[in-house]
PLY file of the C-alpha trace (Angstrom):
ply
format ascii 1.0
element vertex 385
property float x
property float y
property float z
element edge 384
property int vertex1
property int vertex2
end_header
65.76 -6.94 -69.76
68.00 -8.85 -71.49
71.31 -9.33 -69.40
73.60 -9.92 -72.12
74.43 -9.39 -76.02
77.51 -9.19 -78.09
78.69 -5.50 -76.83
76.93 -5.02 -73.62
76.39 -7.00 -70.32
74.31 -5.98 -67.82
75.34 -6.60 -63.78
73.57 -10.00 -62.76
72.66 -8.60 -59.59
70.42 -5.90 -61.65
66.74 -5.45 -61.28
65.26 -6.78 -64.18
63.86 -3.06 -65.03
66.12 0.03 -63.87
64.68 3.51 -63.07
64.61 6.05 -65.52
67.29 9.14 -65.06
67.42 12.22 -66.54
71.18 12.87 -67.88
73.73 10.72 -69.23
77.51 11.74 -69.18
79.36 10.66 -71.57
83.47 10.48 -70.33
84.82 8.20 -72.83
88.09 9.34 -73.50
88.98 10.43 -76.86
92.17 9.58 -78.96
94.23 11.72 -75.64
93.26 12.49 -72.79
94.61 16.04 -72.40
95.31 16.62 -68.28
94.00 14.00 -67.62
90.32 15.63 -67.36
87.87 12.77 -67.56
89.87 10.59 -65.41
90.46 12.52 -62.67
86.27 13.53 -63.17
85.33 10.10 -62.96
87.76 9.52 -60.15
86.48 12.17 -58.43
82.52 11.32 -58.92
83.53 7.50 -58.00
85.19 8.58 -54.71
82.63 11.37 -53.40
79.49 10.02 -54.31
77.01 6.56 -54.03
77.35 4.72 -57.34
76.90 1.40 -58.91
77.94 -0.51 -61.91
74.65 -1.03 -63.94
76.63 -3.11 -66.62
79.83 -2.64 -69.24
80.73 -3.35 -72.66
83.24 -5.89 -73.53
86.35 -4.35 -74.81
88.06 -7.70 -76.27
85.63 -6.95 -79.44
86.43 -3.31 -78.80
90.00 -2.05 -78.17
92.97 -2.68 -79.76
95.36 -3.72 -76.52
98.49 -2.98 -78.85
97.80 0.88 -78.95
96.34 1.27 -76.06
97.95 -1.21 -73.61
96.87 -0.81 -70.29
99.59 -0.94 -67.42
101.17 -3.86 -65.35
103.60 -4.06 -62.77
106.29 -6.52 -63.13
107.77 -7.03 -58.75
110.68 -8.92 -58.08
109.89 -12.50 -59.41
105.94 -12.11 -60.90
103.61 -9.52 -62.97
100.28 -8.19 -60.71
98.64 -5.36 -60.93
96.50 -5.69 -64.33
93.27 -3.96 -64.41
91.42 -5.00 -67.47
90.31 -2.28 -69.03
86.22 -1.68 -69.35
83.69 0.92 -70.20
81.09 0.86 -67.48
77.56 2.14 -67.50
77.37 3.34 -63.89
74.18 4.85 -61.86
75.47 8.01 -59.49
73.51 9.93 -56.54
74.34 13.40 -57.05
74.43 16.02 -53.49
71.18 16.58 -53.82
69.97 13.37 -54.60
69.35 13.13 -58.13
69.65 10.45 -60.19
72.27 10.03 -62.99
74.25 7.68 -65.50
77.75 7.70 -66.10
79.51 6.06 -69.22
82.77 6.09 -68.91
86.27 4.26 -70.16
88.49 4.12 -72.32
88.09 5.11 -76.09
87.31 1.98 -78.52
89.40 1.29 -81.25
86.82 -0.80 -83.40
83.08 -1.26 -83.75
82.25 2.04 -83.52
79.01 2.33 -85.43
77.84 -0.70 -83.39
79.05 0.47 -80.37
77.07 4.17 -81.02
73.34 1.94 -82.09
74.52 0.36 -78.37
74.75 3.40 -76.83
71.38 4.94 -78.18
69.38 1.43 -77.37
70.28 2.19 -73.78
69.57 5.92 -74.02
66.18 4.98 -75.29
65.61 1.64 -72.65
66.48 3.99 -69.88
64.52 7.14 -70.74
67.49 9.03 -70.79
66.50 12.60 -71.94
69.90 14.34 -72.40
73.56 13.07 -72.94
76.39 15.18 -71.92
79.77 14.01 -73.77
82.62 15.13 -71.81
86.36 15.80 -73.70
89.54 18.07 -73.18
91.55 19.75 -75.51
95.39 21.43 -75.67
95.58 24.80 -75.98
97.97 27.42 -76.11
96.72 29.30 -73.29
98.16 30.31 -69.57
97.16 28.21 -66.15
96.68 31.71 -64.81
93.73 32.48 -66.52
90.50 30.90 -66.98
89.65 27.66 -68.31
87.69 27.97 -71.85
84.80 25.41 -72.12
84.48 24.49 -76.19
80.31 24.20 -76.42
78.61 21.83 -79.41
75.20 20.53 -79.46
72.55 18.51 -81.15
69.94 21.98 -81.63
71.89 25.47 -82.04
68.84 26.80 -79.20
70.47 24.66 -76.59
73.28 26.78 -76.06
71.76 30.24 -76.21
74.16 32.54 -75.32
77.66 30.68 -76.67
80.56 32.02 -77.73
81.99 30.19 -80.05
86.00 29.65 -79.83
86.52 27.83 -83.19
85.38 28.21 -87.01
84.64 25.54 -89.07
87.62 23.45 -89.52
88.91 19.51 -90.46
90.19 17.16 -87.91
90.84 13.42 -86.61
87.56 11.91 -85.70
87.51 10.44 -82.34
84.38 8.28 -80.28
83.09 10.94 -78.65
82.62 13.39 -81.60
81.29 10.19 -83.75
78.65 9.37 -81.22
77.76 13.15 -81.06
76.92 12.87 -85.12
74.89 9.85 -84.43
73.12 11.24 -81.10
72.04 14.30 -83.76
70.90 12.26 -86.38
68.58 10.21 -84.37
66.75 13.21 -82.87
68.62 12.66 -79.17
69.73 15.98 -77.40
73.27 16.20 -76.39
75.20 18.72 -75.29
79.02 18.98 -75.78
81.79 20.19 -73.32
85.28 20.47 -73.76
87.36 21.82 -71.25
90.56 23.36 -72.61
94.35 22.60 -71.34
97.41 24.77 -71.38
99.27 23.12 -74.08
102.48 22.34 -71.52
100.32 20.31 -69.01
99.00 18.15 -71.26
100.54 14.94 -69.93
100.23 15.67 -66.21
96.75 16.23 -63.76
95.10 19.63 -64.39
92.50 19.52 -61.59
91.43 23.11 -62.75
90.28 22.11 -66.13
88.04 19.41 -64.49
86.37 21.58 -61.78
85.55 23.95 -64.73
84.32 21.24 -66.29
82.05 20.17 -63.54
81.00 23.53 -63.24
79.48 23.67 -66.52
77.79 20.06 -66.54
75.74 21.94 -63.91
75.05 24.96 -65.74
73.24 22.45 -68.61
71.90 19.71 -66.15
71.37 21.05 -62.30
73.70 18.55 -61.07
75.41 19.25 -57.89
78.70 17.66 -58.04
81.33 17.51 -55.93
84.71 19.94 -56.25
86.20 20.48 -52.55
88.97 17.60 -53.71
89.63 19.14 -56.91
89.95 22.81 -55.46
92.65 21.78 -52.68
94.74 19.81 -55.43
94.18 22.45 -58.19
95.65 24.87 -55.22
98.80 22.49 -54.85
99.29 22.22 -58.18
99.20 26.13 -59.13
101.45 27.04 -55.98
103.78 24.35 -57.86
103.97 26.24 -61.18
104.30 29.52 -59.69
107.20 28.28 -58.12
108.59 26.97 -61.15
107.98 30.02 -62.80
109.70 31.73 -60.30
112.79 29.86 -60.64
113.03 30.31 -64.46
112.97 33.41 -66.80
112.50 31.85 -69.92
109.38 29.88 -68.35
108.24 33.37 -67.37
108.55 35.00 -70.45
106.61 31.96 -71.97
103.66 32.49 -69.34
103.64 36.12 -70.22
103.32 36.09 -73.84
100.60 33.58 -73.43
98.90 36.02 -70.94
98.84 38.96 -73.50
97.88 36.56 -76.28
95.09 35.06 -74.13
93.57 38.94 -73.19
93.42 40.19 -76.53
91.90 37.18 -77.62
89.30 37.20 -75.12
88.85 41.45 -75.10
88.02 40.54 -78.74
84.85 38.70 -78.03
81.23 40.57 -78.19
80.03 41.02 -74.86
76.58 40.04 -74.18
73.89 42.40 -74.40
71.35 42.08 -71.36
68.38 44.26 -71.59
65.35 44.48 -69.14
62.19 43.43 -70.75
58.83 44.60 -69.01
56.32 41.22 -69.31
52.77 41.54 -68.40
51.39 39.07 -65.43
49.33 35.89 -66.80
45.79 37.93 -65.27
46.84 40.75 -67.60
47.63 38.09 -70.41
44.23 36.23 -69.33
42.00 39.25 -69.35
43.69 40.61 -73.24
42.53 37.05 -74.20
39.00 37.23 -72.48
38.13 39.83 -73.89
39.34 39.45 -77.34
37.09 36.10 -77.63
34.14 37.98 -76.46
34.76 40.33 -78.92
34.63 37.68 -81.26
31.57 35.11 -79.65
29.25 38.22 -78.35
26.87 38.96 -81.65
24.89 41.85 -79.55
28.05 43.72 -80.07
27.77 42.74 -83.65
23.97 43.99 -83.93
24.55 47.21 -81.94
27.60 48.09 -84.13
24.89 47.54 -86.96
21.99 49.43 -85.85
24.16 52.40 -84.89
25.38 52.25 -88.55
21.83 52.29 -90.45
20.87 55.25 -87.91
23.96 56.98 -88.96
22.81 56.58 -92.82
19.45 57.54 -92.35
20.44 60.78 -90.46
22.56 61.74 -93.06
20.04 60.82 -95.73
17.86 63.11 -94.05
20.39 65.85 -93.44
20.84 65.78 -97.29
17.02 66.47 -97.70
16.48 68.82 -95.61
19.65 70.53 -97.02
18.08 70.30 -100.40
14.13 71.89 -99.53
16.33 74.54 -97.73
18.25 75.76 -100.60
14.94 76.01 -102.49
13.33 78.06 -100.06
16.35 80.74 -99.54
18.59 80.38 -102.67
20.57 83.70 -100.87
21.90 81.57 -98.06
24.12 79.80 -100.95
24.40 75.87 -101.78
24.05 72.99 -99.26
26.49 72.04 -97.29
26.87 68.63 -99.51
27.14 71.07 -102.33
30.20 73.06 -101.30
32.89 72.49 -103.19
36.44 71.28 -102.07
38.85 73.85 -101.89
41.85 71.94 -101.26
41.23 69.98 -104.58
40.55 73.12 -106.18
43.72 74.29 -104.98
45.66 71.11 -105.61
44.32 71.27 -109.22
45.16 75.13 -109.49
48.70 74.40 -108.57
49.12 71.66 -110.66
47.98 74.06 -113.56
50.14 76.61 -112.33
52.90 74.43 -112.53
52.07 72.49 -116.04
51.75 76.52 -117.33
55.14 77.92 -115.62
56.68 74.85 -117.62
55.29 76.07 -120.51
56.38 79.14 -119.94
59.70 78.35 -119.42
60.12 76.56 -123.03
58.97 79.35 -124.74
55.91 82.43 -124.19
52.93 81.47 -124.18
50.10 83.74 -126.27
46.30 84.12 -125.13
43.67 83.33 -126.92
42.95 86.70 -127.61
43.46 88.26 -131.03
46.56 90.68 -130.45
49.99 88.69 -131.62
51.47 90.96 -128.89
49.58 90.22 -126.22
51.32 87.82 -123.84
50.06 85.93 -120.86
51.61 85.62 -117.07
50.63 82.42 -115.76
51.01 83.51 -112.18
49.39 87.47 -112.60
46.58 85.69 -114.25
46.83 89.24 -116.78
47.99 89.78 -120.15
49.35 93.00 -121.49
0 1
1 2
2 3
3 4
4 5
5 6
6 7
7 8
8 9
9 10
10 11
11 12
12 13
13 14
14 15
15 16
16 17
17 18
18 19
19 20
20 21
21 22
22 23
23 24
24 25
25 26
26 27
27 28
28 29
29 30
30 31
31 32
32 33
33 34
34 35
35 36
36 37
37 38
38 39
39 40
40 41
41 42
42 43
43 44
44 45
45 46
46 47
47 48
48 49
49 50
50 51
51 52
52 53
53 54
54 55
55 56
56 57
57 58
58 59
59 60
60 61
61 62
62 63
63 64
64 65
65 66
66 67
67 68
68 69
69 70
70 71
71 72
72 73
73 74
74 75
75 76
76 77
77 78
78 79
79 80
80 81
81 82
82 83
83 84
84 85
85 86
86 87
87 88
88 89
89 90
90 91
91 92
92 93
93 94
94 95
95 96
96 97
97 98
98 99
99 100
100 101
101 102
102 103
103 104
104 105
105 106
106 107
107 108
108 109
109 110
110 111
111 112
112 113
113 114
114 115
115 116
116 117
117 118
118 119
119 120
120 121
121 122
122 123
123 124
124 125
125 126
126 127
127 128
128 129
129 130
130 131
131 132
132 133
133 134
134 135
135 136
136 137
137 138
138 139
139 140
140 141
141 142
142 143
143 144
144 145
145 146
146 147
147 148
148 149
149 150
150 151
151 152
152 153
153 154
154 155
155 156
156 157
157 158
158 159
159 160
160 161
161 162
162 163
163 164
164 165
165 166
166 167
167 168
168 169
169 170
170 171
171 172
172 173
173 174
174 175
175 176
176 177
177 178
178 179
179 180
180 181
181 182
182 183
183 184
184 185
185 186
186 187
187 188
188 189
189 190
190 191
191 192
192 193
193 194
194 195
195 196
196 197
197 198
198 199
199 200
200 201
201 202
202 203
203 204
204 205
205 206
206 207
207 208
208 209
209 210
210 211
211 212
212 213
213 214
214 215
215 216
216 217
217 218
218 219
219 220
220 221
221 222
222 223
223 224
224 225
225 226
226 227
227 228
228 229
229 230
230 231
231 232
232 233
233 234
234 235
235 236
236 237
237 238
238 239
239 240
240 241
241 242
242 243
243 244
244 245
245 246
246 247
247 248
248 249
249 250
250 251
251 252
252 253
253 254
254 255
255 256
256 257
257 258
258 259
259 260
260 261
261 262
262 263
263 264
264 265
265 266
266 267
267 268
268 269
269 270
270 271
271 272
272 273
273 274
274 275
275 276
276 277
277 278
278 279
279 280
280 281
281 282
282 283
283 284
284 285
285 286
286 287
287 288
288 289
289 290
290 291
291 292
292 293
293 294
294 295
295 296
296 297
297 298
298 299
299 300
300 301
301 302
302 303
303 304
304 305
305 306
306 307
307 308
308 309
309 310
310 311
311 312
312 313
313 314
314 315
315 316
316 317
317 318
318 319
319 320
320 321
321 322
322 323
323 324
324 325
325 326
326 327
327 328
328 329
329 330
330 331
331 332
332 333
333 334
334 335
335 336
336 337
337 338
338 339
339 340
340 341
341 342
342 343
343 344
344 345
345 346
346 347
347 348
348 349
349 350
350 351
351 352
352 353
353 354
354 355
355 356
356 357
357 358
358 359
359 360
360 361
361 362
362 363
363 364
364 365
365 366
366 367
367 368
368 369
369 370
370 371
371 372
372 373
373 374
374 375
375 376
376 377
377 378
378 379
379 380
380 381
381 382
382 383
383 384
């Protein structure tokens, strides 16, 4: 393993091989971090569960400190409280002890093509067999109602059953959709979540948004992650807004219109049709196939069908001659059977005849073939008079 390069430095107290895991997520924050989602996830992960830092990326080649300046505390007489910023690769435990890697920081500013070949070394050094690439997005829709999860993925079978809740449309690129493109285009699997914000608390916690968010990282990956912290503080912070909205009409008026807007918008969407399916058991699948390939390998089947078919011809070639010395010896008892003629062709050709004659008919009477100018024939009497 080598323990350093020019993006990413592995920790020195590191094994010089690490243990494959399963999942990567992916909380890089993109160009805003709307409620503060992947912080308060990785917060959340970092405080509940057995972690530690497998190595980080240096940011001085990444991140442009004049847009996104990270904060200091200025007390009295000095400055303290500077946290260089970093974007850690980090190993997690999840509750049921599975193994998982966590990539998370804040969103580079340059470098981003090399950072993304980075990123995909790693996936492939680790074994990593799915990335999960976290984000949060405004939206004009109430805290009263459920949070939407916005669904994207490298293979359109990986999220059977999605409903989408945007077209096709043009926007600012940010990291984590970049590295998405990238993750595609090299044949990596990656799922996308995006856990949607009401508009008006963008710039403040939304604990909600994250346990929704955590809630669908488990649907895709089987991760058990913690959300007891998140539920109490979601709790304080809803009994907060409802008192606020208590307090002011025009806030209320706001949340309602949103409410109606968000129902029809969601009543809109096709429901999913679940139907019962009856599959047969793998013997019932095993015998079909059994006995298909013995169908197939068996030749005595092959000979019997054979035999059965030459004594079939010769009885009938015999029928026919004995059909024939019979008609010789009693010419009364009319022709062989093999000798009768069809009647239903001799009907279908009567009809037809009857019909070719009723057309002639119909442009103009037809004459016999008799001698008499005024005799005239009925196609359907069969009589002329």
């Amino acid at each position: 393993m080598n323990l350093s390069d020019d993006l990413f430095t592995w920790n020195p107290g590191m094994p010089d091989s690490v243990e494959p895991a399963a999942t990567l997520v992916v909380a890089v924050t993109g160009f805003s971090d709307v409620g503060h989602v992947q912080h308060v996830l990785t917060t959340n992960l970092e405080a509940e569960l057995p972690h530690q830092v497998l190595g980080e990326f240096d940011l001085d080649d990444l991140l442009d400190h004049r847009d996104s300046r990270a904060p200091i505390i200025f007390d009295t007489d000095h400055f303290e409280g500077y946290q260089r910023p970093g974007l850690t690769l980090s190993e997690f435990t999840d509750e049921n002890g599975e193994r998982f890697l966590l990539l998370t920081g804040p969103e580079p500013a340059l470098r981003w093509e090399g950072l993304t070949r980075r990123i995909i070394d790693l996936i492939e050094e680790l074994g990593i067999r799915q990335t999960i690439i976290t984000d949060s997005i405004p939206m004009a829709t109430p805290h009263t109602r459920p949070v939407q999860i916005t669904r994207w993925a490298s293979r359109p079978e990986m999220l059977v059953g999605n409903v989408p809740n945007f077209g096709k449309y043009q926007m600012p690129a940010s990291f984590p959709a970049v590295l998405s493109q990238r993750l595609a285009e090299t044949g990596h699997d990656y799922v996308g979540l995006a856990a949607s914000v009401p508009h008006y608390l963008s710039e403040m916690d939304y604990p909600d948004a994250t346990r929704t968010l955590i809630g669908a990282i488990h649907q895709v990956t089987g991760l058990c992650l913690p959300t007891h912290g998140l539920a109490v503080a979601a709790g304080a912070i809803r009994a907060e807004l409802a008192n606020q909205v208590a307090q002011s009409e025009e806030l209320g008026q706001m949340l309602s219109a949103l409410e109606q807007q968000y129902d029809s918008a969601t009543a809109e969407q096709p429901a999913l049709e679940s139907r019962h399916v009856d599959v047969p058991s793998a013997d019932a699948i095993g015998a079909e196939v059994e006995d298909f390939l013995r169908s197939i390998d068996d030749p005595s089947d092959e000979s019997d069908e054979t035999a059965t078919t030459a004594a079939t011809d010769d009885a009938d070639s015999d029928g026919d001659d004995n059909s024939a010395e019979d008609s010789h010896a009693h010419p009364t008892q009319g022709p062989a059977p093999s000798q009768v003629p069809d009647r239903r062709s001799e009907s279908d050709d009567s009809s037809q005849i009857d019909r070719d004659m009723d057309a002639q008919a119909r442009r103009g009477r037809m004459t016999s073939d008799s001698d008499s100018d005024d005799s005239t024939y009925h196609p359907r009497r069969g009589t002329t008079e």
